[in-house]
ROMIDREN-507571 format. One record per residue (C-alpha): x, y, z; residue number from 1; residue in one letter. Coordinates in pm, whole numbers, plus 50000, padded with zeros to 5 digits. Layout:
% ROMIDREN-507571
    east   north      up   seq   type
       X       Y       Z   NUM      a
...
END
This chain:
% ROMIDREN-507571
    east   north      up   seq   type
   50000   50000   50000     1      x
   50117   50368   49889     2      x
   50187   50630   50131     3      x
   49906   50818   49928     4      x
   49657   50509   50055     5      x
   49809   50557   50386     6      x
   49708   50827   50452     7      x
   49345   50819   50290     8      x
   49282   50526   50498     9      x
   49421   50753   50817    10      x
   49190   51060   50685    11      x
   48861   50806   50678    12      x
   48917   50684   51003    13      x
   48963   50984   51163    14      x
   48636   51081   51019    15      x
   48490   50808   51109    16      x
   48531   50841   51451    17      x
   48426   51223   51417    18      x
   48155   51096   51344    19      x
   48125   50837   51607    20      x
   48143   51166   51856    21      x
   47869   51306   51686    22      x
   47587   51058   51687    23      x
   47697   50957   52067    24      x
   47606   51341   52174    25      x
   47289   51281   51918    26      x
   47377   51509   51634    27      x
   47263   51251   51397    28      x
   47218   51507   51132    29      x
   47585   51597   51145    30      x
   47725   51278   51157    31      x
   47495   51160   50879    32      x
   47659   51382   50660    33      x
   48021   51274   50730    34      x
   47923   50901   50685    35      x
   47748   51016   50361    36      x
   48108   51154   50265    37      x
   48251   50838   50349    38      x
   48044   50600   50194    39      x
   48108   50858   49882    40      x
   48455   50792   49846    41      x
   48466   50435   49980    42      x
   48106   50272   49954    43      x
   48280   49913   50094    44      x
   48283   50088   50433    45      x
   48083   49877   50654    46      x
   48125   50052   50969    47      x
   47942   50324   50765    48      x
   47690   50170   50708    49      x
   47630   49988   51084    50      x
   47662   50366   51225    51      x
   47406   50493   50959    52      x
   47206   50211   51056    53      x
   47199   50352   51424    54      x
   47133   50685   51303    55      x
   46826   50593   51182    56      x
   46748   50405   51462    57      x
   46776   50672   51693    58      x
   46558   50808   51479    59      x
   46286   50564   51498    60      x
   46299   50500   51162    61      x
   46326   50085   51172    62      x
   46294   50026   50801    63      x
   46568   50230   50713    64      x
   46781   50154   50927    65      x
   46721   49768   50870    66      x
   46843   49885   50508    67      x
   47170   50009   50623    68      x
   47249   49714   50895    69      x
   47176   49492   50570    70      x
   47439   49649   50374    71      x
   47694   49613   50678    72      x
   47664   49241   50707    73      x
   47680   49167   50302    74      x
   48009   49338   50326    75      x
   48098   49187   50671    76      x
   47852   48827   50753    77      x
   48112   48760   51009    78      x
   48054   49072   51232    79      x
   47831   48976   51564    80      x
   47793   49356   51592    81      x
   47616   49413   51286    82      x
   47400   49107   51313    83      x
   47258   49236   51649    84      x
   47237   49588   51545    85      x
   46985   49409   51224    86      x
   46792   49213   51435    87      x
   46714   49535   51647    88      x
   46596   49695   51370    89      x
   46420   49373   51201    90      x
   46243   49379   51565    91      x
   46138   49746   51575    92      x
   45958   49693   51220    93      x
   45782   49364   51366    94      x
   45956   49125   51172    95      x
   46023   48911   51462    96      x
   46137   48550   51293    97      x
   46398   48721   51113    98      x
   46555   48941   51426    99      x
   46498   48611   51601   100      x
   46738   48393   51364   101      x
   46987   48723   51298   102      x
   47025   48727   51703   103      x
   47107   48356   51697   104      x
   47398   48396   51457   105      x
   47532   48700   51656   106      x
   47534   48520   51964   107      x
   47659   48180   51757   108      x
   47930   48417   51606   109      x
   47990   48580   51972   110      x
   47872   48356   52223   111      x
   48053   48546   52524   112      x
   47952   48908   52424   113      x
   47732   49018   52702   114      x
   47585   49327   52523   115      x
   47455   49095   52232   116      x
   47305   48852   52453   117      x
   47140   49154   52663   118      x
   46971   49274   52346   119      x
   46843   48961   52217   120      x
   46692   48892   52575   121      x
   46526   49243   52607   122      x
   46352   49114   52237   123      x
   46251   48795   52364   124      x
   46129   48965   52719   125      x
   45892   49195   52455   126      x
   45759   48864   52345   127      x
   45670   48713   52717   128      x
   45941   48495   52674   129      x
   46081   48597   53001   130      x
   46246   48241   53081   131      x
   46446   48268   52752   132      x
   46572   48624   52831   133      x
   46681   48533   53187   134      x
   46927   48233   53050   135      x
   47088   48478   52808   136      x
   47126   48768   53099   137      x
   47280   48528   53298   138      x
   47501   48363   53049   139      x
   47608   48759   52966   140      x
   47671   48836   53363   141      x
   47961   48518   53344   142      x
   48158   48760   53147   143      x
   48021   49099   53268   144      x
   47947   49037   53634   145      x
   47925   49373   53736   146      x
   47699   49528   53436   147      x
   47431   49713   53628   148      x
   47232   49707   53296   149      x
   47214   49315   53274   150      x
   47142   49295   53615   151      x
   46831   49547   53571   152      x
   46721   49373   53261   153      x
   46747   49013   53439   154      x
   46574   49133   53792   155      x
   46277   49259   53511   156      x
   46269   48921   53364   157      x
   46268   48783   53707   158      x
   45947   49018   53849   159      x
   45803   48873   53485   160      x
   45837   48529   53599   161      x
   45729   48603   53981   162      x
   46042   48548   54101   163      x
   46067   48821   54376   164      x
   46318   48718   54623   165      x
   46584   48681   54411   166      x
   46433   48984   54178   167      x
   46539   49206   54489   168      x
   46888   49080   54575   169      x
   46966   49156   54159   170      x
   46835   49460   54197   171      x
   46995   49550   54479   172      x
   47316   49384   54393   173      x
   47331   49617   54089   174      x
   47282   49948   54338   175      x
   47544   49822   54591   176      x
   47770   49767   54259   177      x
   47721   50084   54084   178      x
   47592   50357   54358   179      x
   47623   50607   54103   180      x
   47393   50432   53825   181      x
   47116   50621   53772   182      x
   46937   50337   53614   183      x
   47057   50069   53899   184      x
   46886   50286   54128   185      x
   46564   50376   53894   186      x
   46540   49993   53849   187      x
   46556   49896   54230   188      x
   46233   50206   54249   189      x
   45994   50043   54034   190      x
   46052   49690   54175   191      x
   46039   49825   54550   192      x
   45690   50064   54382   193      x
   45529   49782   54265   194      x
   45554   49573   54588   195      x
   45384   49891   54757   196      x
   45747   49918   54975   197      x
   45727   50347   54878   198      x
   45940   50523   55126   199      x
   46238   50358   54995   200      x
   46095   50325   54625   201      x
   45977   50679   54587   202      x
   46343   50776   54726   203      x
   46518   50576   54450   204      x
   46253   50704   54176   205      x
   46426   51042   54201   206      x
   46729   50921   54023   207      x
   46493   50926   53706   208      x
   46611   51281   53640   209      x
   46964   51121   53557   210      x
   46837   50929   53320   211      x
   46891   50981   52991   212      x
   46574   51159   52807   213      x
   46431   51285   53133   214      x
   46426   51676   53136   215      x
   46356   51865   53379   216      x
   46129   52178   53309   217      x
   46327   52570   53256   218      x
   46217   52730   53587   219      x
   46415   52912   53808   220      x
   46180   52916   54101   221      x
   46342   52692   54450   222      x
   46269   52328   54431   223      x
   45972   52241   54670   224      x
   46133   52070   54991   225      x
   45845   51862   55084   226      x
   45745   52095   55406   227      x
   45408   52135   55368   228      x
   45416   52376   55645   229      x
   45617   52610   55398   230      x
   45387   52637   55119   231      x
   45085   52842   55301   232      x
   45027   53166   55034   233      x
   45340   53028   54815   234      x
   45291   53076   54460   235      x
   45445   52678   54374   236      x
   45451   52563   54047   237      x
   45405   52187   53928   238      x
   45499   52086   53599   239      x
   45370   51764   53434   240      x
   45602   51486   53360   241      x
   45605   51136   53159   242      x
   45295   51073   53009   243      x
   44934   51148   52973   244      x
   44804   50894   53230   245      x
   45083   50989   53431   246      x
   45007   51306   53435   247      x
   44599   51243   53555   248      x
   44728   50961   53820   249      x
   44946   51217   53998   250      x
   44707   51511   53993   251      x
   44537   51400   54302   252      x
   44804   51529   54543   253      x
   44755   51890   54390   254      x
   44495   51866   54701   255      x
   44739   51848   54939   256      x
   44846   52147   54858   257      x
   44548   52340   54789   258      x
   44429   52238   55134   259      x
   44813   52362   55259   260      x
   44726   52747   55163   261      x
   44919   52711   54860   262      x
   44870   52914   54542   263      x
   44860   52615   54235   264      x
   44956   52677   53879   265      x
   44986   52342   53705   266      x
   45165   52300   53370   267      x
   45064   52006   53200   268      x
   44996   51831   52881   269      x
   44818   52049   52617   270      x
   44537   51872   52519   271      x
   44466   51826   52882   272      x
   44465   52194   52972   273      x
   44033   52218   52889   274      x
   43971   51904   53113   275      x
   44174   52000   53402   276      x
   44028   52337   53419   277      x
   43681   52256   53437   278      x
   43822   51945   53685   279      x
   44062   52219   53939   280      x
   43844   52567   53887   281      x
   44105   52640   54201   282      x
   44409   52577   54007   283      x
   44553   52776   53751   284      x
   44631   52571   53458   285      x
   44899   52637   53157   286      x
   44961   52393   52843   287      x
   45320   52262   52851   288      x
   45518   52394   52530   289      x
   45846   52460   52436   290      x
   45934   52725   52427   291      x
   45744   52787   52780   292      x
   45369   52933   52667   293      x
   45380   53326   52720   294      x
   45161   53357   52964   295      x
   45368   53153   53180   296      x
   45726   53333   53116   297      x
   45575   53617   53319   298      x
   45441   53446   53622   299      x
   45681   53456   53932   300      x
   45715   53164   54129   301      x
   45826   53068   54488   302      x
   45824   52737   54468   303      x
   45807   52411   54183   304      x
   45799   52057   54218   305      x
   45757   51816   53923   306      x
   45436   51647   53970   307      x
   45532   51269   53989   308      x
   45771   51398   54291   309      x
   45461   51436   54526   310      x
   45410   51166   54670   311      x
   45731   51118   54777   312      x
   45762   51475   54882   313      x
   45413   51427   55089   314      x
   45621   51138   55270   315      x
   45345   50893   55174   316      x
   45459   50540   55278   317      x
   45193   50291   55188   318      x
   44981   50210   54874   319      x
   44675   50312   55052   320      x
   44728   50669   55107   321      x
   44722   50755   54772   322      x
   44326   50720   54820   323      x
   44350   51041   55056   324      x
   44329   51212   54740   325      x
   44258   51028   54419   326      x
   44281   51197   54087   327      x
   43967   51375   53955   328      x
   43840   51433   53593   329      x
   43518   51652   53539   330      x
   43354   51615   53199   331      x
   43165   51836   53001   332      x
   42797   51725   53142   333      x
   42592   51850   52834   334      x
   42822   51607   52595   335      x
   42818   51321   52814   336      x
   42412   51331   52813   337      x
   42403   51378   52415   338      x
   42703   51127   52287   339      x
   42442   50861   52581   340      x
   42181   50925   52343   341      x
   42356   50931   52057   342      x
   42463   50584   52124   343      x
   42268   50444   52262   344      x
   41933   50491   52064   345      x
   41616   50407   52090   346      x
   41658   50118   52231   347      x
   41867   50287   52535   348      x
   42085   49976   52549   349      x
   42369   49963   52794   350      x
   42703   50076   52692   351      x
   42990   49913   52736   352      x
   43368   50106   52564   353      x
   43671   49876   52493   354      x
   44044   49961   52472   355      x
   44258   49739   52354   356      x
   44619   49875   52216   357      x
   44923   50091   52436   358      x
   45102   50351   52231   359      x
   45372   50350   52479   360      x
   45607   50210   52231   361      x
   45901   49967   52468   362      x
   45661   49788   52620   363      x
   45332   49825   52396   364      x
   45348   49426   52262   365      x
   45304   49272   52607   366      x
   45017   49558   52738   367      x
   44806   49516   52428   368      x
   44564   49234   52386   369      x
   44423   49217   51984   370      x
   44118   49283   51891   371      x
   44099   48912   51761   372      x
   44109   48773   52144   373      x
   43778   48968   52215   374      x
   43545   48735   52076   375      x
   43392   48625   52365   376      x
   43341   48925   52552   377      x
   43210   49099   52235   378      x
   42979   48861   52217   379      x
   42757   48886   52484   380      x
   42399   49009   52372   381      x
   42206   49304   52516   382      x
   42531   49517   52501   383      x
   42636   49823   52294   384      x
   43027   49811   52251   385      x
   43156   50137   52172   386      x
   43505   50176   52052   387      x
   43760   50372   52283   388      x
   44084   50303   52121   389      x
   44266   50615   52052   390      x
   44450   50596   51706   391      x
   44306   50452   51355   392      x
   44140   50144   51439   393      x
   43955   50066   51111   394      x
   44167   49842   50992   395      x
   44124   49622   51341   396      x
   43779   49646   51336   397      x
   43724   49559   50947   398      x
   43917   49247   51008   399      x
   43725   49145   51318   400      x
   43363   49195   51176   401      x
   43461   49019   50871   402      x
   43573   48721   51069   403      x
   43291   48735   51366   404      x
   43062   48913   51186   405      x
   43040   49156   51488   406      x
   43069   49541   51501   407      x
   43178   49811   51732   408      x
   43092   50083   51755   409      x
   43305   50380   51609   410      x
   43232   50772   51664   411      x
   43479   50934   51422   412      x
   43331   51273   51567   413      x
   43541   51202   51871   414      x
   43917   51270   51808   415      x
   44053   51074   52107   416      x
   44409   51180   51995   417      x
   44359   51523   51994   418      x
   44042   51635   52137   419      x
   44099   51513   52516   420      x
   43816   51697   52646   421      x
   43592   51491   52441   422      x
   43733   51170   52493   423      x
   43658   51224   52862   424      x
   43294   51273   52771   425      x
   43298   50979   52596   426      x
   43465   50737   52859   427      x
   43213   50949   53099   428      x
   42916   50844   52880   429      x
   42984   50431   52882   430      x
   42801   50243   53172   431      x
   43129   50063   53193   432      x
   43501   50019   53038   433      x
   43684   49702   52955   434      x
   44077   49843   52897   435      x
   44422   49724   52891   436      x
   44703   49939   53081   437      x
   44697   50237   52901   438      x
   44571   50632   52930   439      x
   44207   50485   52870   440      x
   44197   50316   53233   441      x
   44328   50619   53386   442      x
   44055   50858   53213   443      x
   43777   50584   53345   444      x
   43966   50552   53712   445      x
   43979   50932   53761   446      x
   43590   50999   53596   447      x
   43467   50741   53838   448      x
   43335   50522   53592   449      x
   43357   50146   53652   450      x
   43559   49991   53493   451      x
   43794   49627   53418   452      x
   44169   49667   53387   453      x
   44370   49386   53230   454      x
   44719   49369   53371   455      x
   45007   49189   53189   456      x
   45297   49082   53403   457      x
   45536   49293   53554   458      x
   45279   49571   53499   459      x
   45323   49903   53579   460      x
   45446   50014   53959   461      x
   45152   50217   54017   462      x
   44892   49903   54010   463      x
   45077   49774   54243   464      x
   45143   49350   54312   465      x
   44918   49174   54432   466      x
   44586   49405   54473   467      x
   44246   49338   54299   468      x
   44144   49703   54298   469      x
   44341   50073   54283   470      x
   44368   50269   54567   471      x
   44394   50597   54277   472      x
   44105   50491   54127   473      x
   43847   50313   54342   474      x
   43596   50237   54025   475      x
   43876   50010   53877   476      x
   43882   49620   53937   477      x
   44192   49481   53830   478      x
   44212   49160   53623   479      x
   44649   49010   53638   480      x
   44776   48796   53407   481      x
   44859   48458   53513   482      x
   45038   48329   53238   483      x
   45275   48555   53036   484      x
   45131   48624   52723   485      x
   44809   48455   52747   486      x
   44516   48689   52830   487      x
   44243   48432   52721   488      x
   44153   48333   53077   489      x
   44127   48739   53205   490      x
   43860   48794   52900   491      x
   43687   48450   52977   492      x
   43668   48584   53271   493      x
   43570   48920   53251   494      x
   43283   48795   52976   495      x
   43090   48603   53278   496      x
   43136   48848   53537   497      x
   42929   49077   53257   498      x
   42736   48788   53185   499      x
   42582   48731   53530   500      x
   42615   49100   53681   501      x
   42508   49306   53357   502      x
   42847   49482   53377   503      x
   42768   49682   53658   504      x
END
């Protein structure tokens, strides 16, 4: 090789790893471009193409960045690396056989690399195939004893599988390992949340604001201490966090202040802002935008306090207090009364809404429970199933009347991604609600209306182990898997208790 190729080989890899820098502090745009350069001048580059591949990724783009993995392992089929970083992708696109087989031939090609073996077991974990997952993590932790990651992901396969003693000395194994790991720490919280164990949980849930994605909000006002003594005339701020159903779960302790003396403003999801106002007429209530809405940048503040901090601010200690002040939704009265009549006719027949999918998009395959498995409850006569799924859902129910021959019914004058306000209404207006784990069940908990709640395993922390009803919402009966994966008994289940009680 010529000095000249020298030092164009020298010039590409230094590039390369410029770029490398780049799309580790998420410039992706930026690095893009200098792998685009790359692949311009040498288009055999397969590291090129495995770092696109992650680019798009990151992105959330799973089809093209299946395309770019693909191109890495033509030019190197011997990489473990690139086979993972495929099957990844093949996964996130829901082509599950072939990121099943292109994890086998990593780990065949790298038996003793722990971080391929800890992806292919979070895949197979998404798939209820929790016993699986836990031989790989532990087969990873013989070379990588110490990996705080592994050890969270296998004490989650482990709560999957019931396994709860030894779930808890992983968990904590990882914390006394890595005291410093933010996600160690976050782990050891939801495990220690979901056994209702809360003064030590909601102490390690704080490390979520290390965490990687989780962003605190741009005030300047002092960080509420948790004395409610201190807050009597304050002007204290609290600023949504997480999700929608989040978002309505923790509302509840804004009472705790309120009844302190303090002076509320609440910053929380936009399309929540009509709800809440007609649900806290004492609160003042601002949509949360970026940059901060205008009518906020001019409010002075003494205090804030990021709303899924209360409870462990308020010291609570057991499940059961969170019923001292359960979130409330009001809906719009005058809607509820006409979308009743609306569906239900002449024949005033008794309505009954189902939710079936989670858009929460890491753990959405072992919440949701197709539309297919429904049959039975769907089935039962005298009832008027009305359609709360938020998203498109024709295509779902096209498929299932075609092969049942049933209907449900669909009110495309109700935007239930956009119109939140209405949505409430419409949960409000259903004599009952069958739901999975998902923003649904928290709209039916805090309007009061009755309502099942399948639970797969390892649900979320804030159902809590164990319990057959809610202490945030006292209207919900909670229906736990027993089986990962199979959610035929729950619905068998659910369908008689309708049966015989008229799903009341």
């Amino acid at each position: 090789m010529s000095s000249a190729d020298d030092n164009r080989t020298a010039d590409l890899e230094h590039r390369f790893r410029e770029a490398v820098r780049l799309y580790e502090a998420r410039r992706f745009d930026a690095a893009e471009q200098i792998i685009l350069d790359i692949l311009g001048q040498a288009s055999g580059h397969a590291p090129s193409y495995n770092l696109r591949g992650g680019i798009w990724l990151a992105r959330g783009d799973g089809e093209r960045a299946a395309l770019n993995f693909v191109r890495a392992v033509r030019l190197d089929d011997r990489n473990p690396g690139y086979r993972s970083n495929l099957a990844q992708a093949l996964f996130r696109v829901g082509r599950v056989e072939d990121a099943l087989e292109s994890f086998e031939i990593a780990v065949a090609l790298a038996p003793d690399e722990a971080s391929i073996r800890g992806n292919y077991a979070s895949s197979l974990r998404d798939l209820n195939r929790a016993t699986e997952a836990a031989s790989h993590l532990r087969h990873a932790l013989l070379s990588d004893p110490d990996n705080p990651q592994l050890l969270g992901s296998l004490g989650n396969c482990l709560t999957d599988l019931e396994e709860f003693t030894e779930a808890e000395t992983v968990y904590r194994s990882a914390v006394a390992l890595n005291p410093d790991h933010a996600g160690a720490a976050y782990n050891l919280s939801l495990f220690l949340l979901r056994a209702g164990i809360l003064d030590e949980g909601l102490k390690y849930y704080e490390s979520r604001w290390q965490l990687p994605g989780w962003r605190r909000r741009p005030f300047s006002a002092d960080m509420w201490s948790g004395e409610l003594s201190d807050v009597g005339g304050k002007r204290i701020l609290v600023w949504g966090e997480q999700g929608l159903g989040d978002e309505i779960l923790f509302s509840g302790n804004l009472q705790a202040l309120i009844n302190a003396g303090a002076q509320v403003t609440l910053e929380c999801e936009a399309r929540l802002v009509p709800l809440m106002q007609r649900s806290w007429p004492e609160v003042s209530i601002y949509p949360a935008l970026d940059p901060v809405d205008a009518g906020l940048q001019g409010r002075q503040f003494d205090l804030q306090t990021p709303i899924g901090s209360l409870p462990y601010l308020l010291g609570m200690t057991s499940a059961g207090e969170f019923g001292r002040h359960p979130p409330r939704l009001v809906p719009d009265t005058g809607l509820v009364e006409s979308l009743r009549r609306k569906y239900q006719g002449d024949d005033s027949a008794r309505l009954v809404g189902i939710s079936w999918r989670s858009g929460a998009s890491t753990i959405a395959s072992r919440k949701s429970v197709e539309l297919d498995l429904w049959g039975e409850v769907l089935g039962l006569p005298g009832i008027r199933f009305v359609d709360l799924q938020y998203g498109d859902t024709s295509a779902e129910r096209w498929a299932f009347r075609q092969k049942t021959g049933r209907s449900l019914l669909h009110d495309p004058d109700v935007d239930s991604n956009h119109d939140l306000d209405a949505f409430a209404a419409q949960v409000a207006a259903m004599d009952h609600v069958v739901t999975i784990s998902n923003a649904t069940a928290h709209f039916a908990g805090a309007l009061g209306i009755p309502a099942d709640l399948l639970l797969s395993n390892g649900a979320l922390w804030h159902w809590f182990s164990g319990m057959a009803g809610s202490p945030h919402y006292p209207s919900l009966k909670l229906y736990r898997q027993e089986t990962p994966g199979d959610w035929s008994i729950l619905l068998s289940r659910i369908a008689g208790r309708m049966k015989t009680a008229g799903a009341d």
